[in-house]
C-alpha positions as CSV (number, residue, x, y, z in Angstrom):
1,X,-9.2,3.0,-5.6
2,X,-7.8,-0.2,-7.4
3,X,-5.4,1.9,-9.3
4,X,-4.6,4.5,-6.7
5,X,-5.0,3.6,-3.0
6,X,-4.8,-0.3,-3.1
7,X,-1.1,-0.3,-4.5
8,X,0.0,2.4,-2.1
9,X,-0.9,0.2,0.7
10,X,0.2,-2.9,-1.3
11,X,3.4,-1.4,-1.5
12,X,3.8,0.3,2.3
13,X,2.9,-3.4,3.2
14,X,5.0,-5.6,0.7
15,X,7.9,-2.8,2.2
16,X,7.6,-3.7,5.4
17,X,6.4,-7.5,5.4
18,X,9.9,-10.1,5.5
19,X,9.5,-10.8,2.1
20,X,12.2,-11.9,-1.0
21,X,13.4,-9.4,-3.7
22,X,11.7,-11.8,-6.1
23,X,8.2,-11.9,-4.3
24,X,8.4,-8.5,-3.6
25,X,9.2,-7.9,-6.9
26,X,5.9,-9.9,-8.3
27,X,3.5,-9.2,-5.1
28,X,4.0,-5.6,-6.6
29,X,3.3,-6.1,-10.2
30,X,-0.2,-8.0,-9.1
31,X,-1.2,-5.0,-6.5
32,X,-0.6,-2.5,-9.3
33,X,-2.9,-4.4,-11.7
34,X,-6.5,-3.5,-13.0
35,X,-9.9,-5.0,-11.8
36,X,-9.9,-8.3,-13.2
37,X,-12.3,-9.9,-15.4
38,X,-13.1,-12.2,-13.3
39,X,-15.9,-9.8,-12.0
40,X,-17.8,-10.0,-15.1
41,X,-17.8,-13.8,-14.9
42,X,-18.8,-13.7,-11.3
43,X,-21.6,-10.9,-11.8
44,X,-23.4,-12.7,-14.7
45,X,-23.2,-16.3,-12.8
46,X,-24.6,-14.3,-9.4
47,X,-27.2,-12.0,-11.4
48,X,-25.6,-9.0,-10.5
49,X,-25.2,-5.8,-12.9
50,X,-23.1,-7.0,-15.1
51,X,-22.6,-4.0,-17.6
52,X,-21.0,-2.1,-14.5
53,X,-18.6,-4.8,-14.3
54,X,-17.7,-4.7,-17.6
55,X,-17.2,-0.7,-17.5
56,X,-15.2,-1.3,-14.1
57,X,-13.3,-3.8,-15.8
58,X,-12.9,-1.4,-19.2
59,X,-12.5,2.2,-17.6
60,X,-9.6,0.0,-14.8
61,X,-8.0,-1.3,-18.2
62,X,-7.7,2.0,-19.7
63,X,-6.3,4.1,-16.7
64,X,-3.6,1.1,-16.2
65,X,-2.2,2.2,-19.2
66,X,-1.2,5.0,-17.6
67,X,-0.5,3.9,-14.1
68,X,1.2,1.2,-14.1
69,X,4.0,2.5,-16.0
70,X,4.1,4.9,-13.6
71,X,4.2,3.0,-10.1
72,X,6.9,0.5,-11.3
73,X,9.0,3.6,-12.2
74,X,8.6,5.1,-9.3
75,X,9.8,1.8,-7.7
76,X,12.5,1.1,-9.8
């Protein structure tokens, strides 16, 4: 989903939102980004499972090597 179906709707709504070329432009860089690792952080302070966190964040990391190459060529 944060790879796939977020930016598509990311992008359908930065598309039709009255938004500059320059925010645009970075508003679609940030949707087509991986889970952050922010998660980890916040799982370990809240006592939540942090090693699926850290493979969320990992496995996101690895596949946005891939995708995000291949979104901002698309939208070039």
């Amino acid at each position: 989903l944060r790879l796939g179906l977020i930016p598509a709707v990311a992008i359908v709504a930065l598309r039709v939102l009255p938004f500059g070329v320059e925010a645009r432009n970075v508003l679609t860089v940030v949707a087509v980004m991986p889970s952050a690792i922010a998660s980890v952080m916040l799982s370990d302070i809240y006592e939540a499972d942090r090693d699926f966190a850290a493979s969320a964040v990992l496995l996101t990391h690895g596949a946005a090597l891939i995708t995000i190459p291949l979104w901002l060529g698309w939208l070039r």
